[in-house]
C-alpha positions in Angstrom: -9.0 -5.3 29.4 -9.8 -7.1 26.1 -7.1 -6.5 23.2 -7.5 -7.7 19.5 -4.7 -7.1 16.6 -6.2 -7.6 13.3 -3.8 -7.8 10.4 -4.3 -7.3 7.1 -1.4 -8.9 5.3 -2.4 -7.4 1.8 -2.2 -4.0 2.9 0.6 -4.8 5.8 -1.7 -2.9 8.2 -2.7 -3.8 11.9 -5.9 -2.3 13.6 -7.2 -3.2 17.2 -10.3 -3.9 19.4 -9.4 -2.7 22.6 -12.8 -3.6 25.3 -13.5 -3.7 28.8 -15.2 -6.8 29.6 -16.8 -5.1 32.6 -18.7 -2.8 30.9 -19.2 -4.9 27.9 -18.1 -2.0 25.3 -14.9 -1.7 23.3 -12.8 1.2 20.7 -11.8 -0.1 17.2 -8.2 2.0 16.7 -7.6 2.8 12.6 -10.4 0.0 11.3 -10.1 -1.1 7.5 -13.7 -0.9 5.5 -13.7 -4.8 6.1 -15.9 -3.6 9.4 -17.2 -7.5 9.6 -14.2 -8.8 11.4 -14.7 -6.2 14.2 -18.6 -6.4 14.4 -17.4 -10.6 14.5 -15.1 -10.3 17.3 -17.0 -7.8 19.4 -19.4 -10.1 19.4 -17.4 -13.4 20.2 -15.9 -11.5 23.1 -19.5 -10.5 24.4 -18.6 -6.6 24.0 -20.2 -3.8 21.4 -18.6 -1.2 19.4 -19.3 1.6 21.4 -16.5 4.1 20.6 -14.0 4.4 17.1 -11.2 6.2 16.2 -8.1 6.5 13.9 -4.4 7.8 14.2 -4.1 10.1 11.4 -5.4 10.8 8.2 -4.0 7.1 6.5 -2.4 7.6 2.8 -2.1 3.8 2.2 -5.7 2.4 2.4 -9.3 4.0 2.5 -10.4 4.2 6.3 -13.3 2.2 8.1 -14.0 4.6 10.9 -16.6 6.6 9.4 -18.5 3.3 8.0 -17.8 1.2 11.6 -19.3 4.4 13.4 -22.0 4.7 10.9 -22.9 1.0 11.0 -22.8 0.7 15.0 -23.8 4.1 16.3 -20.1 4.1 17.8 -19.0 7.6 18.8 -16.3 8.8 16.7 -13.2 10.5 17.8 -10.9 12.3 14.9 -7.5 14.3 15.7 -8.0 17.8 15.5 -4.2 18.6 15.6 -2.0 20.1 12.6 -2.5 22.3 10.2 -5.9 23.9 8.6 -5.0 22.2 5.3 -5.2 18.3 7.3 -8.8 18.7 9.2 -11.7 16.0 8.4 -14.2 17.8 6.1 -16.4 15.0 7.1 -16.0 15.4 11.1 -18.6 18.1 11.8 -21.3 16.5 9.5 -20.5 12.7 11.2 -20.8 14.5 14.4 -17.4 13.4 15.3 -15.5 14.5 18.7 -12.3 16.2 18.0 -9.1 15.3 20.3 -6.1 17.4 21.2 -3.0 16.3 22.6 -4.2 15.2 26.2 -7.7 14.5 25.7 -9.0 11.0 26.5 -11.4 8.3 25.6 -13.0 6.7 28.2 -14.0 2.8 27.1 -15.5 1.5 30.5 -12.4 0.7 32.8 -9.8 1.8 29.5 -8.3 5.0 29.5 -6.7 6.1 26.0 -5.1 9.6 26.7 -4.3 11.3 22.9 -0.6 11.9 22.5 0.0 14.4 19.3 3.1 12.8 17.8 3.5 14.7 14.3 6.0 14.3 11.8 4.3 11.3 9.1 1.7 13.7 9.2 0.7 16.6 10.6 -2.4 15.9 12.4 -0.9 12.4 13.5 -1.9 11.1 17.1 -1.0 8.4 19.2 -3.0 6.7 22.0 -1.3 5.7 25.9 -3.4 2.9 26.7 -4.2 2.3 30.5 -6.3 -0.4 32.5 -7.5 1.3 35.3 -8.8 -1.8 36.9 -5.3 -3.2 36.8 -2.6 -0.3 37.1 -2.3 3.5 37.1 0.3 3.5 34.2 0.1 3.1 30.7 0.4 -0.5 29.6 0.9 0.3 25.7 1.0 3.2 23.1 -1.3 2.7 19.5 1.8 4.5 17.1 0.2 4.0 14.6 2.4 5.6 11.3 4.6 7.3 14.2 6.7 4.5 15.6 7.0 0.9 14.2 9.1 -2.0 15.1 12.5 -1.4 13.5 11.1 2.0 12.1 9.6 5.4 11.8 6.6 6.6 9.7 8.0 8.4 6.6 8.0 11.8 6.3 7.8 12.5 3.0 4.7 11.7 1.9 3.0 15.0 2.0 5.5 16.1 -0.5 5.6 13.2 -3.0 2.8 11.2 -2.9 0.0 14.5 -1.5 2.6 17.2 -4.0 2.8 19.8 -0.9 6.0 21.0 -1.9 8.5 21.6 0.3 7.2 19.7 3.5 9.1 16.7 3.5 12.2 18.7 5.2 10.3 20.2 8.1 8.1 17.2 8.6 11.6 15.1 9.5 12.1 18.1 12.1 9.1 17.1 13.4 9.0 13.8 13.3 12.8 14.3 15.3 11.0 16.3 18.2 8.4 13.9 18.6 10.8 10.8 18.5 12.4 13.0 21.3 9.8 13.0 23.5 8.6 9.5 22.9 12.0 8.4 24.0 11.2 9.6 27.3 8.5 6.8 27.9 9.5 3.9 30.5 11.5 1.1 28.7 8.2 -1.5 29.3 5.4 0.7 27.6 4.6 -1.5 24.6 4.1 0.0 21.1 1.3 -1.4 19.1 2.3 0.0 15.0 -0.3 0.5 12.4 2.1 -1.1 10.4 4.7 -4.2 9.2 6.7 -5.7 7.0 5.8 -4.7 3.6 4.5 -1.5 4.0 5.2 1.8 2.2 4.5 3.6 4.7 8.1 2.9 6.0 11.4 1.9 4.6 12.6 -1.1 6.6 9.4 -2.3 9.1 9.8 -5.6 11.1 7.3 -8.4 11.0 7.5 -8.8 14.6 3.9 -7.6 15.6 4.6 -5.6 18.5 7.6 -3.8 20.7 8.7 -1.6 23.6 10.1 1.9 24.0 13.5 0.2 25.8 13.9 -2.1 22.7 13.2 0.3 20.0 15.5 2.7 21.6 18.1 0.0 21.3 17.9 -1.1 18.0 15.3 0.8 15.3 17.8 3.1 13.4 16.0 6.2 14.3 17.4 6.5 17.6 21.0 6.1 16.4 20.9 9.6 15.1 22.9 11.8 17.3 21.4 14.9 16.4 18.3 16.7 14.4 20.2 17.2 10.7 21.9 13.2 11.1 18.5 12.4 11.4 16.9 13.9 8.6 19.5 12.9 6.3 18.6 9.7 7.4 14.9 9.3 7.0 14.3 11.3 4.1 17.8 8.7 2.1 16.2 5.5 0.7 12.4 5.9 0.9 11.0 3.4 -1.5 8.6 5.6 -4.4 4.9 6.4 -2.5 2.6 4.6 -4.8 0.6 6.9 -6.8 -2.6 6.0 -5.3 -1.9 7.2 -2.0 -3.0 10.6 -3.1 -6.5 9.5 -3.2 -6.1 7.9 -0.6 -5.6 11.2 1.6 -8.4 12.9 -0.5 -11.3 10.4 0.2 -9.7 9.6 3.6 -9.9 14.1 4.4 -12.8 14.5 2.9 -14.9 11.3 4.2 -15.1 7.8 2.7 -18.2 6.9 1.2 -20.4 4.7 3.1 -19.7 0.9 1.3 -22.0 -1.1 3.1 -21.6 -5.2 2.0 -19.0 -6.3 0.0 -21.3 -6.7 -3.6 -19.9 -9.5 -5.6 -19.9 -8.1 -10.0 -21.9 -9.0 -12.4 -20.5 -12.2 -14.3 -20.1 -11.4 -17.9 -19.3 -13.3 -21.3 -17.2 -13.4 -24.6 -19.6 -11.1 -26.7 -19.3 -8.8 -23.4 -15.0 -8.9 -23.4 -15.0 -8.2 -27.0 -17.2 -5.4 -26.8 -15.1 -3.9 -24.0 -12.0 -4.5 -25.8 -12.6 -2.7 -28.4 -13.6 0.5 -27.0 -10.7 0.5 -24.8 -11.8 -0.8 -21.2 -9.7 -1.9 -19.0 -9.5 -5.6 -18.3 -7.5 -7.1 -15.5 -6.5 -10.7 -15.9 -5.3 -11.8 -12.3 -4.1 -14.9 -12.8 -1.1 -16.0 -11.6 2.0 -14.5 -14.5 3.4 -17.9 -15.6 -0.8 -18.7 -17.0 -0.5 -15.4 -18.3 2.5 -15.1 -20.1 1.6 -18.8 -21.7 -1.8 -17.6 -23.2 -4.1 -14.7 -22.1 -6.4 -11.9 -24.7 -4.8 -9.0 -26.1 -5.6 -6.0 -24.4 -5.3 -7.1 -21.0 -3.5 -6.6 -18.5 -1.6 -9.0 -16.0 -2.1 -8.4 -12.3 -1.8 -11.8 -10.1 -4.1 -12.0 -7.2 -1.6 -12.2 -4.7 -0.5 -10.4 -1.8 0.2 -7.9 -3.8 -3.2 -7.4 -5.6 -4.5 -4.5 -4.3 -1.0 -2.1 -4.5 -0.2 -2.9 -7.7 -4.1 -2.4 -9.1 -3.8 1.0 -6.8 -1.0 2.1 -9.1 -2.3 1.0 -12.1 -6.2 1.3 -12.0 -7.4 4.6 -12.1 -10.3 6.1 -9.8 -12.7 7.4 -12.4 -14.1 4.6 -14.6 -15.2 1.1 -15.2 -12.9 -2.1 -15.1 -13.3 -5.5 -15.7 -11.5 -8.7 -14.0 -10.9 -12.1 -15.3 -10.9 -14.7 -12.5 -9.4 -18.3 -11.8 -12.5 -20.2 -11.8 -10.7 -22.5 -9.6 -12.3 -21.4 -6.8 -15.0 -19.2 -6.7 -14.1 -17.5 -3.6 -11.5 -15.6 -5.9 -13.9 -13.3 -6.8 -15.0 -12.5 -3.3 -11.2 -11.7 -3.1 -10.7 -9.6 -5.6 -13.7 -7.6 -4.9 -12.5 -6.6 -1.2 -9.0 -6.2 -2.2 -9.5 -3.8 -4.5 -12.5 -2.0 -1.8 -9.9 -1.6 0.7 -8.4 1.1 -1.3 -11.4 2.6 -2.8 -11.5 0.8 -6.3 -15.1 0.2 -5.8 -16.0 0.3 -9.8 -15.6 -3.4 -10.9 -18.2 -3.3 -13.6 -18.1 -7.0 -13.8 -15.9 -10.3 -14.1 -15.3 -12.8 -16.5 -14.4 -16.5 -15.5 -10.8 -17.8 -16.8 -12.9 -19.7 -19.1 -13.4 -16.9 -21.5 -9.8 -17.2 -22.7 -11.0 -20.7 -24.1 -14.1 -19.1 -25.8 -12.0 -16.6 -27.3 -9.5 -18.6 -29.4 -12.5 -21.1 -30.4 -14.4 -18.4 -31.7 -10.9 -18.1 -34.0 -9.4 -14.9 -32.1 -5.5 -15.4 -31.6 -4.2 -15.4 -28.2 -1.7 -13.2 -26.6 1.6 -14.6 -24.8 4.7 -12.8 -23.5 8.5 -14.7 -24.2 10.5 -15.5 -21.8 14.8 -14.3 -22.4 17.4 -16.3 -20.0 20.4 -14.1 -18.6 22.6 -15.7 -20.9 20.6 -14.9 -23.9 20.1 -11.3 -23.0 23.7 -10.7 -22.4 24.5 -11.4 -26.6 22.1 -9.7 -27.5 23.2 -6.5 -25.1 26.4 -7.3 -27.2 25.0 -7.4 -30.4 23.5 -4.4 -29.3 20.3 -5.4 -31.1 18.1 -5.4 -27.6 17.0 -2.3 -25.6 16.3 -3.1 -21.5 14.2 -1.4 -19.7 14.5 -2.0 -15.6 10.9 -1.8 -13.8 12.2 -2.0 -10.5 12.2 1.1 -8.1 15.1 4.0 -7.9 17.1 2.9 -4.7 17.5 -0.6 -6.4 18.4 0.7 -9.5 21.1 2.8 -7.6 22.5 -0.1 -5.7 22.9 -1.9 -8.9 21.7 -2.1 -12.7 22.2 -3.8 -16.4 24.5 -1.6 -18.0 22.7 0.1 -20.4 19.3 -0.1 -18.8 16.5 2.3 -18.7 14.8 2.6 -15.3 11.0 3.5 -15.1 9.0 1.8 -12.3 6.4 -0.1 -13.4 3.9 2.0 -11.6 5.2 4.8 -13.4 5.2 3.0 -16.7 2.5 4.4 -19.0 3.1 8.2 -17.8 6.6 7.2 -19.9 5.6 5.4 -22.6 6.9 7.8 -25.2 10.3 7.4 -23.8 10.1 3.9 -24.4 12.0 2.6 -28.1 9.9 0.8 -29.9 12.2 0.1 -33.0 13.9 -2.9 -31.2 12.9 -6.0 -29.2 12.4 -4.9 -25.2 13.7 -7.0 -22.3 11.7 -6.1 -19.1 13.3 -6.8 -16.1 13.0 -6.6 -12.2 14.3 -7.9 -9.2 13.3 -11.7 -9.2 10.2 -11.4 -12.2 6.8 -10.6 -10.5 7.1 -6.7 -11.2 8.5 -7.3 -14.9 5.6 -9.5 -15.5 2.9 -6.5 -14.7 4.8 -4.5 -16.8 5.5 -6.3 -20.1 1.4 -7.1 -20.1 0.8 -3.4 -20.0 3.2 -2.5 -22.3 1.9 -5.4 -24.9 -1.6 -3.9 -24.1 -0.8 -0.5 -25.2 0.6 -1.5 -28.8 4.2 -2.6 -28.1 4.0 -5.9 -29.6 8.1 -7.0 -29.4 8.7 -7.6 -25.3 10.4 -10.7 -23.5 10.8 -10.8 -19.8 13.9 -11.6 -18.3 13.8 -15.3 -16.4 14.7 -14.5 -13.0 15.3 -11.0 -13.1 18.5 -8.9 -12.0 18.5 -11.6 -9.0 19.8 -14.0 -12.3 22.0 -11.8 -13.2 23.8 -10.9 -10.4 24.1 -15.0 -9.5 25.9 -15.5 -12.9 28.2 -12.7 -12.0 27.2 -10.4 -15.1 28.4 -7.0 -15.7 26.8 -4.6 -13.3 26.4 -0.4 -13.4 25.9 1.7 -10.1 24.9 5.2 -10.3 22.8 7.7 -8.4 19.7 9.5 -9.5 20.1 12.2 -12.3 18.3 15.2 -10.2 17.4 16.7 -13.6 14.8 13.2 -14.6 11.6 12.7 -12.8 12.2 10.3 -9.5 12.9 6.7 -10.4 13.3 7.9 -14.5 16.8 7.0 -15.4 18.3 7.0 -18.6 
């Protein structure tokens, strides 16, 4: 038996290549559209794609399955579990085989028997993987959102990132009877998640790549619960805020993802192009890294580094329906290759076209001012909270905020921030804060891009402020404001 993990770290996702070498064909398990790495292996390990499938229907990035079968002629097998509202639309058209709990996939020598573990989701399968040329057991289980190292799959989704109302309580029930009968599986059956560190698709995921029933059982927090209503006070306390995009996410991933084919690099564009575009409102993304940023960038832009968190933050901040623009580090022209994918992975497939870095030079020699955002220390801040001539505004998320805040502070997280903009004061200077900088840095650029023209960034974030020992509020949630919206 051939087994391949591949990992995006962007997305905190794993997929696998599981092949039989004696047959020379192989099963992809919950592909990302980036369908070359798997065509690439397959073909360094001498198998083909002959089968593909996917746990569940994924909230966090668009799914490859229906462009990997499409591309390879691969049979493709979709869970027909849950509930009428959670079938693929697409399954009948694509010709897809539909599994219940029990039904197999036969890959050569490699058995993968469907287990129906619901709870993240209704329709949510796992897969017992067995050798047959080697053993009569199980050697592993693909958990996919179900069971991670250190975690469960959160069940709350449906409810706040999907707005099914009212699910996230019964999906916990769930998820408890299925954790019960995964905890009947032999202490060596591996797990093989769909997920690490990172994701938001759990609250507190391990990097360690993989795991087995015994351990987990030991030590993930889930199976400390000694009954069902411990538990589901348990799961459903401290899940981080979905980000809003994962609601398209389910949409394109129910109703079928459209076929991408090659990654198309944009069209590069120039000053008389940005100008243009500026001034009928498009959105430009500048992704270069926050400290180039904040030093000099064009009005009307927004700042969103090309780092490893590229793609989640443009997911809450890009919408779905219309043209954007990118302006890219010419220091290596790969970057725009980069960008491209990232954002492709979860379905922003509308980059109209990219500007090099070196527009921002053009634009102040054709006499246009440049924007920049100042920088406030923690000392500074805390005269001017004093003085009381300062209004701060928190852009971290709502557990954070509960464990600690600025007194005073206003919490909105930054991927909620322009559904709040009224609420925001614009009669005094605005100090932006987060945890260490990186969030506060997004957010003050789109503030400044939609007309609030007086906003510093706290240096270091509350991480400063806590090391100088500054004064610091804990509350909880006011159930009457929207989720993370505290006043």
């Amino acid at each position: 038996m051939i087994v391949k993990r591949f990992y995006d770290a962007r997305l905190a996702q794993a997929s696998y290549l599981i092949g039989c070498g004696r047959t020379g064909s192989a099963i992809v398990i919950d592909p990302s559209r980036d369908i070359g790495q798997y065509l690439d292996m397959a073909a360094d390990e001498g198998v083909a794609v002959t089968h593909v499938t996917e746990t569940h229907i994924h909230a966090d990035f668009v799914s490859g399955a229906r462009e990997l079968a499409a591309r390879t002629g691969a049979a493709l097998f979709l869970s027909d579990e849950g509930d009428a509202d959670w079938k693929y639309a697409f399954a009948r058209a694509d010709g897809a085989v539909l599994l219940k709990d029990g039904a197999e996939i036969r890959v050569g020598n490699v058995v993968l028997r469907a287990v129906h573990t619901p709870g993240h989701t209704p329709e949510h399968l796992s897969f017992l993987v067995t050798d047959t040329a080697a053993a009569n057991e199980p050697i592993a289980i693909v958990t996919g959102d179900f069971v991670f190292v250190g975690d469960v799959g959160r069940p709350d989704l449906l409810e706040k990132a999907a707005r099914v109302e009212g699910t996230m309580e019964q999906a916990a029930r769930t998820l408890y009877a299925s954790l019960q009968r995964f905890a009947s599986y032999p202490d060596w059956l591996q797990i093989w998640p769909g997920h690490g560190a990172g994701s938001a698709c759990g609250k507190g995921l391990s990097a360690v790549p993989h795991s087995t029933v015994g351990y987990e059982r030991r030590f993930n927090w889930a199976f400390e619960a000694s009954n069902e209503e411990e538990f589901v006070r348990m799961v459903l306390a401290g899940q981080p805020e979905p980000p809003t995009y994962f609601a398209e996410m389910k949409r394109i991933n129910k109703d079928g993802p459209p076929l991408l084919g090659a990654f198309r690099r944009p069209e590069r564009l120039g000053l008389t192009n940005i100008v243009t575009l500026l001034g009928t409102g498009a959105l430009v993304i500048d992704s270069r890294p926050a400290n180039e940023y904040a030093a000099r960038h064009i009005p009307g832009t927004i700042n969103i580094p090309l780092n490893r968190s590229f793609n989640t933050w443009a997911g809450w901040l890009v919408p779905f329906d219309r043209d954007f623009y990118l302006v890219i580090d010419e220091g290596d022209p790969a970057h725009v290759d980069e960008a491209a994918r990232d954002l492709a992975m979860i379905g922003l497939d509308r980059v109209a076209g990219y500007f090099g870095s070196s527009v921002i030079d053009e634009w102040a020699a054709a006499g246009n001012a440049l924007g920049s955002i100042r920088q406030i220390t923690t000392e500074m801040l805390a005269e001017r909270m004093v003085a009381g001539d300062v209004s701060v505004l928190d852009v971290r998320g709502s557990v954070e905020w509960d464990v600690g805040h600025l007194p005073g502070a206003r919490n909105i997280p930054v991927g909620h921030l322009t559904a709040f903009l009224g609420d925001i004061p614009r009669e005094v200077p605005l100090v932006v804060h987060c945890q260490s900088g990186a969030r506060s840095a997004i957010a003050a650029s789109v503030l400044q891009a939609r007309g609030f023209t007086n906003v510093l960034n706290l240096g270091g974030g509350f991480a400063a402020w806590q090391e100088r020992q500054l004064p610091v509020e804990r509350g909880i949630r006011d159930a009457a404001l929207p989720v993370g919206v505290h006043s």
